[in-house]
Each structure stands twice: as structure tokens, then as C-alpha cells.
C-alpha positions as CSV (number, residue, x, y, z in Angstrom):
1,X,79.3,118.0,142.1
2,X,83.0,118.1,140.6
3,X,85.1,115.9,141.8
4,X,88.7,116.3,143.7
5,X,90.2,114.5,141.3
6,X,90.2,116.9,138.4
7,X,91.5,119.8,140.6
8,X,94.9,117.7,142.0
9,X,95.5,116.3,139.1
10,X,98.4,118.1,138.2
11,X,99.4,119.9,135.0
12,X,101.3,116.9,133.5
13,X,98.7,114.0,134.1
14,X,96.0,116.7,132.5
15,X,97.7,117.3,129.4
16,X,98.5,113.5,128.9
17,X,94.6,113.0,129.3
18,X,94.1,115.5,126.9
19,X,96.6,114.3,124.5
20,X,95.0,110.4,124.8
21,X,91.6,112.0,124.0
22,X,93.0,113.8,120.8
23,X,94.6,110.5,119.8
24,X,91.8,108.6,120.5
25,X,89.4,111.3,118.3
26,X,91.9,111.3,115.7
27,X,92.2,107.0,115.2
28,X,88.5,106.9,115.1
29,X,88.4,109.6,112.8
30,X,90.8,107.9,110.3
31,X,88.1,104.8,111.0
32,X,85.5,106.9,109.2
33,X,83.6,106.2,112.9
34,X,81.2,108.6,114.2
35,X,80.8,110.0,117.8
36,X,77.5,107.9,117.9
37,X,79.1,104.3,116.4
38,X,81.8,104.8,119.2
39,X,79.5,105.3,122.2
40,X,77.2,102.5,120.8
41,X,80.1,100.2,120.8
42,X,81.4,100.3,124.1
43,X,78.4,101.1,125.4
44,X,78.1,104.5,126.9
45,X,76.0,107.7,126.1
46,X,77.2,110.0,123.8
47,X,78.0,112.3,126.6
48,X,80.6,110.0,127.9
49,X,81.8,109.7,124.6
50,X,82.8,113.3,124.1
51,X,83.8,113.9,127.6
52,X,86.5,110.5,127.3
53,X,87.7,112.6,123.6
54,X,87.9,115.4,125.8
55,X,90.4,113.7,128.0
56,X,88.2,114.1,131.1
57,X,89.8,112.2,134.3
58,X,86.3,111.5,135.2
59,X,85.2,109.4,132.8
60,X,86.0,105.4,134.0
61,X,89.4,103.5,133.1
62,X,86.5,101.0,131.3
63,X,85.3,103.1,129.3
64,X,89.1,104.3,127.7
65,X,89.6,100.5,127.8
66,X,86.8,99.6,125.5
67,X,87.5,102.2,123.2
68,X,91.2,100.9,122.9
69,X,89.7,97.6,121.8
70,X,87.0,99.0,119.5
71,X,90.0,100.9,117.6
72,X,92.1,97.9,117.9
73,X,94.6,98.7,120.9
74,X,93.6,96.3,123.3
75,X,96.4,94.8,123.9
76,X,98.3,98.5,124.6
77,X,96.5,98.7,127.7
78,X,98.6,96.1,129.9
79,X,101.5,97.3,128.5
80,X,101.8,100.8,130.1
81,X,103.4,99.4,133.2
82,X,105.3,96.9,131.9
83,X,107.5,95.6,135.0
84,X,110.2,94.5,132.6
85,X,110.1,98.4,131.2
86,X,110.1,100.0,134.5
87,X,113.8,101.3,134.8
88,X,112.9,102.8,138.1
89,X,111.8,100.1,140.0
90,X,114.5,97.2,138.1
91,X,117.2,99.7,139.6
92,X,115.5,99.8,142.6
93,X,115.9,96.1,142.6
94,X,119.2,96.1,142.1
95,X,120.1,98.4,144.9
96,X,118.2,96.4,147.4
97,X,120.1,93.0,146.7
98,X,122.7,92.4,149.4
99,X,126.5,93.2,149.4
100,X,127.3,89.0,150.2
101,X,125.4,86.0,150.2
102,X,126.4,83.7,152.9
103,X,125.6,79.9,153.3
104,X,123.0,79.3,155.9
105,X,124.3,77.9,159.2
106,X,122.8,73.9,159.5
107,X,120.5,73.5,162.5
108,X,122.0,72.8,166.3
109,X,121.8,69.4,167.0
110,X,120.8,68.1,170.8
């Protein structure tokens, strides 16, 4: 059964999978690593292998994960979403702070 995922996944997020795939083909390549050495080192069937080169949006966020760290990008992972790199959501941020800053009132005696 194919999944939903693959057809709402629109035309950007396809082509970046595809791209990762190709770049992920291309570092092993230069590695002198074959299809079989790569799925035997992070552990997957060959098929998974070719469908994760492929740039299939089925295959687990593992699975790209190991392979990052087999090539030796396994830091790159946690870095996509960076807070500190997110321009978005730092103006965001700044938008939301408030227009004064007042003192708090002391509490009501009795």
C-alpha cells in the first residue's frame, strides 16, 4: 500500500529528498563504498539502501541518520533547525516582546 505521504508531499520537499539522496550517492561514491557496504553498515537491506539514494520519503529519518554518520556527517543532522539560525521564529520573538516593562505592584497588606 503507498502511503499518503508521498502524494502531499509537495514539489519542493520531493526534489530536496531527491537532491539529499544524490548527495548522499555521490559522498559514498567518492568513499569508494558500495551499495552493499552502506546497507551493511547501518543496517538495512539493500532495498532500503537504494530506495533512501533514491530520496524516497518513506524510508525512516534513522536510516538517513546512520548513513550521515557512516559518511561522517553526524553531527549535520542537529543542525538543520538550529534555533539560533531560525530568522523566522527569532523575529517572531522579537515581535512578541512587549511595548513597556512595568515594575510589579508589591502585595496589599491587611
Amino acid at each position: 500500500m503507498r502511503s499518503t505521504v508521498v502524494d502531499t508531499l509537495p514539489l519542493p520537499v520531493r526534489r530536496s529528498l531527491k537532491k539529499l539522496g544524490a548527495d548522499i550517492a555521490l559522498a559514498r561514491k567518492k568513499r569508494s563504498l558500495t551499495v552493499v557496504m552502506m546497507a551493511e553498515r547501518i543496517v538495512v537491506a539493500k532495498s532500503t539502501y537504494l530506495k533512501l539514494e533514491k530520496g524516497d520519503p518513506t524510508v525512516a529519518l534513522g536510516t538517513y541518520a546512520m548513513s550521515f554518520f557512516v559518511l561522517g556527517f553526524g553531527e549535520s543532522l542537529g543542525e538543520i533547525l538550529d534555533a539560533r539560525k531560525d530568522e523566522q521564529g527569532l523575529f517572531l520573538d522579537i515581535e512578541r516582546m512587549p511595548q513597556r516593562v512595568r515594575r510589579p505592584k508589591p502585595p496589599v497588606s491587611l
